[in-house]
C-alpha positions as CSV (number, residue, x, y, z in Angstrom):
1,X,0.0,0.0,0.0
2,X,1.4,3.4,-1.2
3,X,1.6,6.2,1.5
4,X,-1.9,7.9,-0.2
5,X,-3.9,5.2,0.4
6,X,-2.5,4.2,3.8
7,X,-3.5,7.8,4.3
8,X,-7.1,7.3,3.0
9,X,-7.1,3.9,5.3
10,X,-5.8,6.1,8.6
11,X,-8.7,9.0,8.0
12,X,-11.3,5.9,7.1
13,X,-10.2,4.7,10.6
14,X,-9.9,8.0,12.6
15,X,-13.5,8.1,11.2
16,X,-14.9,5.5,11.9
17,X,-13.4,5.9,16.0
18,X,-14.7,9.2,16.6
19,X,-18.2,7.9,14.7
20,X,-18.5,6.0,18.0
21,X,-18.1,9.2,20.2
22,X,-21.5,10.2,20.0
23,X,-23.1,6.5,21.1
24,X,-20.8,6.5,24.5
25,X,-22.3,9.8,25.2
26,X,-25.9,9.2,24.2
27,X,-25.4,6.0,27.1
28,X,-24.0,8.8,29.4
29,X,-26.8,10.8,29.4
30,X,-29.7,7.9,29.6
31,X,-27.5,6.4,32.7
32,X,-27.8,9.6,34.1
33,X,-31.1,10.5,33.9
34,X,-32.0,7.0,35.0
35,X,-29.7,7.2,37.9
36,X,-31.3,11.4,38.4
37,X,-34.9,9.7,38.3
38,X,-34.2,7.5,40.8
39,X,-32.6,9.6,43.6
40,X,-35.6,12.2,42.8
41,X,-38.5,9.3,43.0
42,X,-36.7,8.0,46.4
43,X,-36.3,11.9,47.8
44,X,-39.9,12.6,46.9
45,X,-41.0,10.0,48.7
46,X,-38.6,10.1,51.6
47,X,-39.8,10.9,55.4
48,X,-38.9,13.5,57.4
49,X,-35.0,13.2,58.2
50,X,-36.2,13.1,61.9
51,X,-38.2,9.9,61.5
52,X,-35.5,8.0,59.8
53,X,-34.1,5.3,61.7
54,X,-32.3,1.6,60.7
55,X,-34.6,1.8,58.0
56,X,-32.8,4.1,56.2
57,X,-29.6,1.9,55.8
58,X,-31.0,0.7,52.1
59,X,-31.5,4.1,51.1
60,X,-28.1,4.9,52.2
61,X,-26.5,1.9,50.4
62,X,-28.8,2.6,47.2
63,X,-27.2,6.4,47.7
64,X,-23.6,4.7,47.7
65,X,-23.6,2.9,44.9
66,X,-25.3,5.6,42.8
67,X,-22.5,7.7,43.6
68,X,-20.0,5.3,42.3
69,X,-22.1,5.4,38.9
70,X,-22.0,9.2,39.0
71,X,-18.1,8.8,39.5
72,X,-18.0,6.4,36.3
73,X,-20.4,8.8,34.4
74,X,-17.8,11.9,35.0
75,X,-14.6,9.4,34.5
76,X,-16.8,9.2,31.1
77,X,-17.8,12.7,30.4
78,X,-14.2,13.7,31.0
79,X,-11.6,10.9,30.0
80,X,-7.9,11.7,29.6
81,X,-7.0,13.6,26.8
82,X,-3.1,13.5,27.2
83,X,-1.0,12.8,23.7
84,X,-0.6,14.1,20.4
85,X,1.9,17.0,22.0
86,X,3.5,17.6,18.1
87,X,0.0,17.1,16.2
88,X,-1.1,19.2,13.5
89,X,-4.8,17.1,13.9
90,X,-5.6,17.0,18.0
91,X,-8.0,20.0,18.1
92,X,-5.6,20.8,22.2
93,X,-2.6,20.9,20.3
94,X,-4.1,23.2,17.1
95,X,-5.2,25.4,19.9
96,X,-1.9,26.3,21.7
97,X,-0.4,27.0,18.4
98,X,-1.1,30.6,17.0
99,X,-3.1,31.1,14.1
100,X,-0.3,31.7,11.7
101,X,2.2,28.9,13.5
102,X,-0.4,26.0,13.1
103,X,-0.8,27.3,9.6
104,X,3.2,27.5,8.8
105,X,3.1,23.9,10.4
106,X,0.7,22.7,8.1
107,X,1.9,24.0,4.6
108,X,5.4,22.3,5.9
109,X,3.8,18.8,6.4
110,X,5.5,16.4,4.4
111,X,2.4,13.2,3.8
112,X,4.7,11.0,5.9
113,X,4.5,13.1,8.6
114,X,1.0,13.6,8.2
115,X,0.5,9.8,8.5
116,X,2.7,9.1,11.6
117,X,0.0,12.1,12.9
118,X,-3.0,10.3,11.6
119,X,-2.0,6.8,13.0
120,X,-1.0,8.5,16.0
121,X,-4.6,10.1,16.1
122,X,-6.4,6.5,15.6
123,X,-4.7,4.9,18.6
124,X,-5.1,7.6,20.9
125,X,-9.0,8.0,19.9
126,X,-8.9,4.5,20.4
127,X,-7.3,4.9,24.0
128,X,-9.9,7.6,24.9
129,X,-12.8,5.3,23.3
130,X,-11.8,2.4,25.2
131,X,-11.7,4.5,28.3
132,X,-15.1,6.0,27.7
133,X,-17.1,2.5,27.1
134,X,-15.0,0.9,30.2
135,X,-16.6,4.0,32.7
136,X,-20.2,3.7,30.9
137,X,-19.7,0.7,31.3
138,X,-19.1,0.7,35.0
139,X,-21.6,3.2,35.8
140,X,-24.5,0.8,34.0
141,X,-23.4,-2.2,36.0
142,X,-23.2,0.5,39.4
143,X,-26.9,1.5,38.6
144,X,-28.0,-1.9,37.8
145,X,-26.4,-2.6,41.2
146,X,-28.0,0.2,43.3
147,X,-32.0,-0.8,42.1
148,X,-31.6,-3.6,44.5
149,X,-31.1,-1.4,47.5
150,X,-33.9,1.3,46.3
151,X,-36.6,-1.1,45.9
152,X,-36.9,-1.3,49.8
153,X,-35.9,1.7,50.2
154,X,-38.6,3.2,48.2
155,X,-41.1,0.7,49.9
156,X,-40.2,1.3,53.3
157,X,-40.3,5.3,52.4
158,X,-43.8,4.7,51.2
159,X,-45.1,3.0,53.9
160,X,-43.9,5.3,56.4
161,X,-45.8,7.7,54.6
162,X,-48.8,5.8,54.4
163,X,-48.6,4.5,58.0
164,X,-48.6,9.1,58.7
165,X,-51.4,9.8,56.2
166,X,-53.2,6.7,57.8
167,X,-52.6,7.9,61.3
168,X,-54.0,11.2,60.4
């Protein structure tokens, strides 16, 4: 393969990586509104702080875990972007140049060196990628996790509120 078309086959790649972006994100924001509904359908529903006792250990270990899902959900919203320190591509790197340097870089750019960036690009999308589905990934199994300690805590919630309302 000549150096054009392994440059065609880098870009088709570098494509094709940052074409999955959008999915990992689109799963970041349904994990958090799931996880968002949750804590809002246990608060609305919670007693007054003063009658909580032992029962509210499950809605304290249901508040846990969610947080270890939010933690995943930012470790996905904001992976590392270290890398590409030399790159005439990575969008960090364009921006510490100034206008005119990144565009006296570029007209210099020999398609070797332009290749080595765009391979260079693919991996470290790849890195970040990888990086993003492992957290969403995390924070899906942490939310799956944490409906086993809201169930009873939503029922015990309710029926404290029920056994108030019924008292009345």
């Amino acid at each position: 393969m000549n150096e054009k078309e392994q440059i065609e086959v880098a870009r088709d790649n570098l494509s094709r990586i940052l074409g999955f972006f959008p999915r990992v994100d689109t799963l970041l924001s349904v994990i958090l509104a799931v996880n968002l509904g949750l804590i809002a359908v246990l608060a609305s529903n919670a007693p007054a702080v003063k009658s909580l006792d032992g029962n509210a250990f499950f809605a304290l270990v249901f508040l846990l875990v969610s947080a270890c899902s939010f933690h995943h959900l930012y470790k996905c919203a904001f992976p590392r972007l270290d890398g590409g320190h030399t790159s005439l591509i990575y969008f960090r790197e364009i921006a510490r140049k100034t206008e005119i340097k990144y565009k006296e870089e570029f007209r210099e750019i020999t398609e070797e060196r332009y290749l080595d960036d765009l391979i260079e690009q693919v991996w470290r999308n790849s890195k970040i990628l990888t990086e993003k589905f492992d957290h969403i990934r995390l924070a899906f199994v942490f939310m799956l996790i944490s409906l086993i300690p809201w169930l009873p805590a939503l029922m015990i919630f309710i029926s404290k509120n029920t056994d108030k309302f019924l008292a009345k």
